[in-house]
N, CA, C and O atoms as a printed pandas DataFrame, in Angstrom:
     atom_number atom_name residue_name chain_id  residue_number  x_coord  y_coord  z_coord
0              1         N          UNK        A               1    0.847   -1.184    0.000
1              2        CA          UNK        A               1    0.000    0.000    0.000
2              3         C          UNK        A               1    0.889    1.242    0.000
3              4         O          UNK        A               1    1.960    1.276    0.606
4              5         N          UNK        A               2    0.481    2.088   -0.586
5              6        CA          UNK        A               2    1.651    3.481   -0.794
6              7         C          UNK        A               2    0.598    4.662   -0.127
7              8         O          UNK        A               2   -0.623    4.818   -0.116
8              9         N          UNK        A               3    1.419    5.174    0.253
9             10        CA          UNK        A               3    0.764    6.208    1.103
10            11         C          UNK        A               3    1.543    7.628    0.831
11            12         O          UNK        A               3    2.653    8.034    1.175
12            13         N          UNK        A               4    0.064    8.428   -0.236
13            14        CA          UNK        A               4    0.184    9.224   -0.658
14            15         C          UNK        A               4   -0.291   10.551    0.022
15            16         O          UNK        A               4   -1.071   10.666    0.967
16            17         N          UNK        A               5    0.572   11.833   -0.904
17            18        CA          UNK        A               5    0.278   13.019    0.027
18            19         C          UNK        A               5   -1.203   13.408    0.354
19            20         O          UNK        A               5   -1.565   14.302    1.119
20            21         N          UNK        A               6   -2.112   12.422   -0.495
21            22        CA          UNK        A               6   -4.021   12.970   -0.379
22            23         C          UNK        A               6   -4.181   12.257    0.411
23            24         O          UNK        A               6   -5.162   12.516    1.109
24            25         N          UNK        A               7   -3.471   11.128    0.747
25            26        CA          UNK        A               7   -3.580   10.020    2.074
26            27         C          UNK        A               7   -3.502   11.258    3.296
27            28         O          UNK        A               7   -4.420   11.938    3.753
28            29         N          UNK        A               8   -2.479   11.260    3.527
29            30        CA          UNK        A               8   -1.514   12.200    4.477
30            31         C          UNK        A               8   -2.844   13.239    4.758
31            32         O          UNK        A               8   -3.370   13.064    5.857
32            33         N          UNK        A               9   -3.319   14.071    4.082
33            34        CA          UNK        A               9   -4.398   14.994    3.785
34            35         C          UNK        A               9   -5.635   14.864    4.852
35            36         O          UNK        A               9   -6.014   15.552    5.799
36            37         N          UNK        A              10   -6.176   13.392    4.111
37            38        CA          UNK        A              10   -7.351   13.077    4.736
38            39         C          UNK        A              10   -7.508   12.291    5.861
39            40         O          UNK        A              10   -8.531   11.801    6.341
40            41         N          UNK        A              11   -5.885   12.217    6.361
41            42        CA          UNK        A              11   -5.433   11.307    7.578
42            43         C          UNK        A              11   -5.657   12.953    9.164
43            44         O          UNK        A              11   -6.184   12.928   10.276
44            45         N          UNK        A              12   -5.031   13.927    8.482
45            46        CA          UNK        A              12   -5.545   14.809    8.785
46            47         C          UNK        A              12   -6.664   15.358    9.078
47            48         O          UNK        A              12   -6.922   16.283    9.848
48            49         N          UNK        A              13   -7.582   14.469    8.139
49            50        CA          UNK        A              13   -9.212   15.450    8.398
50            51         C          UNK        A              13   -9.605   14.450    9.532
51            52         O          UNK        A              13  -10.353   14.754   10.461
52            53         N          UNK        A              14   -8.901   12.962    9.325
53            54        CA          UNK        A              14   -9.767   12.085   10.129
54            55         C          UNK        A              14   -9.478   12.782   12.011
55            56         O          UNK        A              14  -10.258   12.900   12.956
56            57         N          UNK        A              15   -8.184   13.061   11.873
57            58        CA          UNK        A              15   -7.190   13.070   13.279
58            59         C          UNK        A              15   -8.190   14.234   13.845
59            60         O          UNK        A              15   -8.517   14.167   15.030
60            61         N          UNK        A              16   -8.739   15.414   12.943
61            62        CA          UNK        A              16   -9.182   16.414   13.162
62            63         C          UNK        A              16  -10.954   16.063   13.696
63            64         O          UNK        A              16  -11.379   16.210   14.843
64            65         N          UNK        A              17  -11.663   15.631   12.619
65            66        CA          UNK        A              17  -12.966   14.802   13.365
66            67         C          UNK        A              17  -13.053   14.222   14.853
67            68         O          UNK        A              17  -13.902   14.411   15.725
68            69         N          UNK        A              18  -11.721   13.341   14.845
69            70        CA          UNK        A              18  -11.582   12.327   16.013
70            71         C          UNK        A              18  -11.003   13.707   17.339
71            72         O          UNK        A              18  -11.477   13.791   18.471
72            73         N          UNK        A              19  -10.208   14.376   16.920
73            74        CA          UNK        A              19  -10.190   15.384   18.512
74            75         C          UNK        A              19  -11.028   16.294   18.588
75            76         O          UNK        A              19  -11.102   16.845   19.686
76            77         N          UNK        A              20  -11.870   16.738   17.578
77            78        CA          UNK        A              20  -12.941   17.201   17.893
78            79         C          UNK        A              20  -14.243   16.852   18.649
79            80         O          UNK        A              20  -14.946   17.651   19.268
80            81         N          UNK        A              21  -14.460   15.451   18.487
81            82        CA          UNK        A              21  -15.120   14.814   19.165
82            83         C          UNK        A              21  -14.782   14.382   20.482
83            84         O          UNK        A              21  -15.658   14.408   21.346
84            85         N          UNK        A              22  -13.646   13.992   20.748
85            86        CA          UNK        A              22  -13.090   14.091   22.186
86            87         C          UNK        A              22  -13.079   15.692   22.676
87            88         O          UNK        A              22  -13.533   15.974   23.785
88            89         N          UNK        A              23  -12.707   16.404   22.069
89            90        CA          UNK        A              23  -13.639   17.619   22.901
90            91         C          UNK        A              23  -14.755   18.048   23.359
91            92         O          UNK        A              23  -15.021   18.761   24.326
92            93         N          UNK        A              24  -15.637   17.350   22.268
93            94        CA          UNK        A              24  -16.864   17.487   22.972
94            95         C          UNK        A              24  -17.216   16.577   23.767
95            96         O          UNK        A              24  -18.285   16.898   24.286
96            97         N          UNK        A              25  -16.678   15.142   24.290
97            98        CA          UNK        A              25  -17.209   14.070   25.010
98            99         C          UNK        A              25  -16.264   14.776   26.144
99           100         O          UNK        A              25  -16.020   13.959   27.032
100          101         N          UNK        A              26  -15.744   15.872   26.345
101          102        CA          UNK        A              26  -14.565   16.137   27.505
102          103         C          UNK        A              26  -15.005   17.726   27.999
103          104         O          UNK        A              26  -14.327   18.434   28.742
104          105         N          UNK        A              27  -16.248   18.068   27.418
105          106        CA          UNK        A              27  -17.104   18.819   27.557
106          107         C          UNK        A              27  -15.887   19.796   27.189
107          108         O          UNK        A              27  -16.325   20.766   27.807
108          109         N          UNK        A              28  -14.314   20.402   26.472
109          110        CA          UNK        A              28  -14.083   21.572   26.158
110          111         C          UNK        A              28  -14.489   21.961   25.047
111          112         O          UNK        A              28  -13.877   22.908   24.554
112          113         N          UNK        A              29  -15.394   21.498   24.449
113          114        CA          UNK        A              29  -16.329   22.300   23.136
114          115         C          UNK        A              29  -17.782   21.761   23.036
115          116         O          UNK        A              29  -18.095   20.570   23.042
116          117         N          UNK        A              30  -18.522   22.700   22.955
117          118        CA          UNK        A              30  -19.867   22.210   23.485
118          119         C          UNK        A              30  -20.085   21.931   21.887
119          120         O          UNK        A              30  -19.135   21.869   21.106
120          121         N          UNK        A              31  -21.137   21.807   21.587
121          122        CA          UNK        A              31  -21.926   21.211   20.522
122          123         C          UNK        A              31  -22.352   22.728   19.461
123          124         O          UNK        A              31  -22.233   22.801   18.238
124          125         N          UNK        A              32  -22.784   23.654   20.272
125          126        CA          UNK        A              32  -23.595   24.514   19.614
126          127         C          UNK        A              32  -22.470   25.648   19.252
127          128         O          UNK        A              32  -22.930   26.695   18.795
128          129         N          UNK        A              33  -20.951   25.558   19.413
129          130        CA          UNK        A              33  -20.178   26.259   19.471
130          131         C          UNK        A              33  -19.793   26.391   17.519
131          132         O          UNK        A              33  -19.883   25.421   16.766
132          133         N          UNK        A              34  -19.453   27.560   17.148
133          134        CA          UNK        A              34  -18.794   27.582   16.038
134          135         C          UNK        A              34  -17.757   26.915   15.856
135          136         O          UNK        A              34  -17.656   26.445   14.723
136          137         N          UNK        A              35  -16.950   26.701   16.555
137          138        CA          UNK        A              35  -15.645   25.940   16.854
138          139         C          UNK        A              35  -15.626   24.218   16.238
139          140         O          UNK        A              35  -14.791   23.669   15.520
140          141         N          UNK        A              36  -17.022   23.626   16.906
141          142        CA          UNK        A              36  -16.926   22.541   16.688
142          143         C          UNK        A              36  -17.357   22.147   15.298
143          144         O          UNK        A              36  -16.887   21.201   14.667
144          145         N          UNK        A              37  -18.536   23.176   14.783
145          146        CA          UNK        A              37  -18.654   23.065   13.443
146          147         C          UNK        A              37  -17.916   23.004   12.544
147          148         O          UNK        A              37  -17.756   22.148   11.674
148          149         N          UNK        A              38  -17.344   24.128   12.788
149          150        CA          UNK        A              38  -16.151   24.625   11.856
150          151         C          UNK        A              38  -15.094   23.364   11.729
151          152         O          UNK        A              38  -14.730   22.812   10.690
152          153         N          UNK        A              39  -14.747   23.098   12.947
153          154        CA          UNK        A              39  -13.462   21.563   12.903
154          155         C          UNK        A              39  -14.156   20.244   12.239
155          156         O          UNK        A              39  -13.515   19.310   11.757
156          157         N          UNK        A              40  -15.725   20.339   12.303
157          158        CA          UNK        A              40  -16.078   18.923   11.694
158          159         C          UNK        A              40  -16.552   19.522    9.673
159          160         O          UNK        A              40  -16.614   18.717    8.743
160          161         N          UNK        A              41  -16.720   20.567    9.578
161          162        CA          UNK        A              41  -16.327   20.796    8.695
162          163         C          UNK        A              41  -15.078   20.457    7.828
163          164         O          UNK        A              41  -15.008   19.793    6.793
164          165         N          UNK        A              42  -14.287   20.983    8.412
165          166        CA          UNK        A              42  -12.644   21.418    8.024
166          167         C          UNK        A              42  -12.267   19.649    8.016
167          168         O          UNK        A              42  -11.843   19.112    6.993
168          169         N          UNK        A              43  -12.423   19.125    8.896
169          170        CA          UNK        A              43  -11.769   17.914    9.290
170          171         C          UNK        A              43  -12.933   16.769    7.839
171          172         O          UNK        A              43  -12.396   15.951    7.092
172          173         N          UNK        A              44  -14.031   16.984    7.832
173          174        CA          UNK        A              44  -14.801   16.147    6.826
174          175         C          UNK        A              44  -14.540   16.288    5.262
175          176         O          UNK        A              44  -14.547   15.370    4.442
176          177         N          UNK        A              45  -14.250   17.975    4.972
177          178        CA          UNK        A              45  -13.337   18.598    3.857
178          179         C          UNK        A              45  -12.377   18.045    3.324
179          180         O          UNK        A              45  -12.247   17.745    2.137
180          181         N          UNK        A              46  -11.487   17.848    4.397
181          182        CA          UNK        A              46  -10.102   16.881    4.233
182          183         C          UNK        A              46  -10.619   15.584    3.928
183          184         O          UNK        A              46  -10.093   15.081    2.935
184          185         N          UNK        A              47  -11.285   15.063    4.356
185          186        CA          UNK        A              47  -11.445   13.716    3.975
186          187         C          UNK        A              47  -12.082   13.539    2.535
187          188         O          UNK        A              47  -11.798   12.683    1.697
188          189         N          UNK        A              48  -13.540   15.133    2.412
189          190        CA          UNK        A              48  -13.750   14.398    0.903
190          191         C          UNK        A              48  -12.499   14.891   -0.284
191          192         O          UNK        A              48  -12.532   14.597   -1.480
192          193         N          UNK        A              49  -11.561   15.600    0.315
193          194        CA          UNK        A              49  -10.471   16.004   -0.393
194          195         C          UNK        A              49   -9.623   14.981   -0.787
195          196         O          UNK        A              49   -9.188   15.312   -1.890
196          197         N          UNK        A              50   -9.146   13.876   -0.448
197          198        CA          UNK        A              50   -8.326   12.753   -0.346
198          199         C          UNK        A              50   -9.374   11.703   -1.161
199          200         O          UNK        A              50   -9.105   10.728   -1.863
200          201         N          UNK        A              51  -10.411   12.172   -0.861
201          202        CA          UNK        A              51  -11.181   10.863   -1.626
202          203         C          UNK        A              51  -11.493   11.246   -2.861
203          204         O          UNK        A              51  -11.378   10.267   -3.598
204          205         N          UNK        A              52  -11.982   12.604   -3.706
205          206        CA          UNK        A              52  -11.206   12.941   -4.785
206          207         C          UNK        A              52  -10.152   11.973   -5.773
207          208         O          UNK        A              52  -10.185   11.680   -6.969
208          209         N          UNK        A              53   -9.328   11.676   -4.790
209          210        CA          UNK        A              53   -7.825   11.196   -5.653
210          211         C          UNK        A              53   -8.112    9.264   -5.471
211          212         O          UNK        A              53   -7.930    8.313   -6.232
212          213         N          UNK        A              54   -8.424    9.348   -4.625
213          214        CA          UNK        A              54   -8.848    7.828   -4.312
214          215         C          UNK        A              54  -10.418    7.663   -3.963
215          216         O          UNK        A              54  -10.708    7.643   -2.767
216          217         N          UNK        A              55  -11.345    7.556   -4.821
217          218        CA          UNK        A              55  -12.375    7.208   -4.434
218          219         C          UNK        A              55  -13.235    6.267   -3.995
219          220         O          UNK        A              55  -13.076    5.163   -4.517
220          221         N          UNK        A              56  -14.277    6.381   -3.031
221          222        CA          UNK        A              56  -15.158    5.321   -2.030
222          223         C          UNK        A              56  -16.341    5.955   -2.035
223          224         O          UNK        A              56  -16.730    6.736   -1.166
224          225         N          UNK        A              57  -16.852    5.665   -2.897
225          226        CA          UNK        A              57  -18.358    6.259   -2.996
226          227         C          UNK        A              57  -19.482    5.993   -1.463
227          228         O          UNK        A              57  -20.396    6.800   -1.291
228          229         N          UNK        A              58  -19.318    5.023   -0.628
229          230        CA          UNK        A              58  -19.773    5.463    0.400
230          231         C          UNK        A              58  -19.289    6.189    1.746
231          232         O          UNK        A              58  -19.988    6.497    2.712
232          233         N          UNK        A              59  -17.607    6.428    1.518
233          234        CA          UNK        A              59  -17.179    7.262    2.504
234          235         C          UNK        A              59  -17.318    8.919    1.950
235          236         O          UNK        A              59  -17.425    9.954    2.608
236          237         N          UNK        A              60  -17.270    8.710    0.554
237          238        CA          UNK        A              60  -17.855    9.905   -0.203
238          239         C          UNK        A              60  -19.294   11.055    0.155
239          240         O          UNK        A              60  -19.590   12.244    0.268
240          241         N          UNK        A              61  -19.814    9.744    0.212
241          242        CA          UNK        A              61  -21.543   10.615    0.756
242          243         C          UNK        A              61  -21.644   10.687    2.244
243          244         O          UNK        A              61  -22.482   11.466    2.697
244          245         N          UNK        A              62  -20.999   10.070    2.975
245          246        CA          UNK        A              62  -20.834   10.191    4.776
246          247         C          UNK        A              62  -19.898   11.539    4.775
247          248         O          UNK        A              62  -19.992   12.523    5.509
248          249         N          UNK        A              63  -19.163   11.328    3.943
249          250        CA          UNK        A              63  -18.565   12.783    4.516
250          251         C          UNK        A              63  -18.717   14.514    4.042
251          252         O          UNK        A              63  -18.462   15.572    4.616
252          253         N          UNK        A              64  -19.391   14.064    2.393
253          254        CA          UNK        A              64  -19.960   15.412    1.809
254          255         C          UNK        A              64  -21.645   15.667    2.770
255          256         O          UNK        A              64  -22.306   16.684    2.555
256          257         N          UNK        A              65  -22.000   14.864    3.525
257          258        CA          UNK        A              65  -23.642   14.903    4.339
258          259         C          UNK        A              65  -22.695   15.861    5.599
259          260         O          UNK        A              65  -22.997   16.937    6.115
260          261         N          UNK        A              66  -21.726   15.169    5.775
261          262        CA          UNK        A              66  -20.812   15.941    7.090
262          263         C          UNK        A              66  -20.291   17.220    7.073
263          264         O          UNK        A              66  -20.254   17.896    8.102
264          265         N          UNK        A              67  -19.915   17.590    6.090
265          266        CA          UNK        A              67  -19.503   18.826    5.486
266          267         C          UNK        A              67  -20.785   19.760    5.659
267          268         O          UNK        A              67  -20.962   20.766    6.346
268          269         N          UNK        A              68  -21.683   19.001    4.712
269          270        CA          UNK        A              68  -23.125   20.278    4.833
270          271         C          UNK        A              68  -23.641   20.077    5.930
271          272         O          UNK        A              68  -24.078   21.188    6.231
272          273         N          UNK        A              69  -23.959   19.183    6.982
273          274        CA          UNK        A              69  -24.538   19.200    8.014
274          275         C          UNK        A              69  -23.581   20.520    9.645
275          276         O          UNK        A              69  -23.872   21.289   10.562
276          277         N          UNK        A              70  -22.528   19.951    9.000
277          278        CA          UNK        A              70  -21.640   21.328    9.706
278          279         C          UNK        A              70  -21.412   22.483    9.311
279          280         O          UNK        A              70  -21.211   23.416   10.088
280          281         N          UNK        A              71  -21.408   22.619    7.676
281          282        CA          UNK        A              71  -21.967   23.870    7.362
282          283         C          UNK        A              71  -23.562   24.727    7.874
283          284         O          UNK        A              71  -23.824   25.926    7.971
284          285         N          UNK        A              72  -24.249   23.703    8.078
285          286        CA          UNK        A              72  -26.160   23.890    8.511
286          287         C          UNK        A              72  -25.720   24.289    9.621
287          288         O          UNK        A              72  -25.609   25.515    9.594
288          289         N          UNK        A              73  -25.301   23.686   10.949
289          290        CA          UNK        A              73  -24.318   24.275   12.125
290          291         C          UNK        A              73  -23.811   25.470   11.916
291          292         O          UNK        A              73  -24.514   26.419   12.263
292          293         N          UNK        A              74  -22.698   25.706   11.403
293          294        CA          UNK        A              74  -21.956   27.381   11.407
294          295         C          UNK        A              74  -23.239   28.261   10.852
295          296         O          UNK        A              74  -23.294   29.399   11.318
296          297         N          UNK        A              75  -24.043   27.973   10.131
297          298        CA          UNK        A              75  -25.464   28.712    9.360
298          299         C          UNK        A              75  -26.103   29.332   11.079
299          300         O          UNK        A              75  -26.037   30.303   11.833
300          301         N          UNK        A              76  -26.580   28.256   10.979
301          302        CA          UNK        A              76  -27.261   28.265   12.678
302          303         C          UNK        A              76  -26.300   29.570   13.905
303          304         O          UNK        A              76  -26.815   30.558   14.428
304          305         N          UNK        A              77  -25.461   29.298   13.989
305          306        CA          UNK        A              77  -24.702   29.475   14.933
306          307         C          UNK        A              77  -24.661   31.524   14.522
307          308         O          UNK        A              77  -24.932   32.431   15.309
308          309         N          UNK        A              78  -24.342   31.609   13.444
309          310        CA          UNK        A              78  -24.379   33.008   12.897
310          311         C          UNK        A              78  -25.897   33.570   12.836
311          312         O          UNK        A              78  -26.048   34.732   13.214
312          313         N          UNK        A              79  -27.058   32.839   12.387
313          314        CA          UNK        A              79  -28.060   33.433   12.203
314          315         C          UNK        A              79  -28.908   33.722   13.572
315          316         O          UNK        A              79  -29.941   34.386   13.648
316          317         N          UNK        A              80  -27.903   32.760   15.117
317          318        CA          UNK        A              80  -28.465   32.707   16.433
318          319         C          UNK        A              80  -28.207   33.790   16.886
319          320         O          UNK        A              80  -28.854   34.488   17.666
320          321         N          UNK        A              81  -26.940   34.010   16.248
321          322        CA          UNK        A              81  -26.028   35.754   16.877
322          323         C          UNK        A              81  -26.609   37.295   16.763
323          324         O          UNK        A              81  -26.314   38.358   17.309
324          325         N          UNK        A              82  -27.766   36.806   15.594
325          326        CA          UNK        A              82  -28.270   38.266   14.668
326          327         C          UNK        A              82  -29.704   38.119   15.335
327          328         O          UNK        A              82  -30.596   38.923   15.063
């Protein structure tokens, strides 16, 4: 198996998902925070970024649903502020 720089990438988005979520099970990022959106964004990004180059059509749609569902989050979070 060769492990490429879109590997490397989306190894990143995963590392990023996974401590984001231990932040919130460790209560330092609550749920409704921009913060956490934004990282499960950013971190799901990376992943459909890597899959791009190597594709998995069902890690494909788990993680573009993740992307917009944390985008719907940061939506929320700004339109709570106004």
């Amino acid at each position: 198996m060769n492990f490429a720089w879109f590997d490397l990438i989306g190894s990143v988005g995963v590392a990023t998902i996974i401590l984001t979520y231990i932040l919130l099970q460790t209560e330092k990022l609550k749920s409704e925070s921009l913060a956490y959106s934004a990282l499960n964004a950013i971190g799901a990004g990376l992943i459909v970024f890597s899959l791009v180059y190597s594709f998995n059509f069902s890690a494909f749609i788990v993680e573009s649903l993740w992307v917009l569902i944390s985008l719907y989050g940061i939506g929320k979070y700004f339109f709570k502020r106004n």
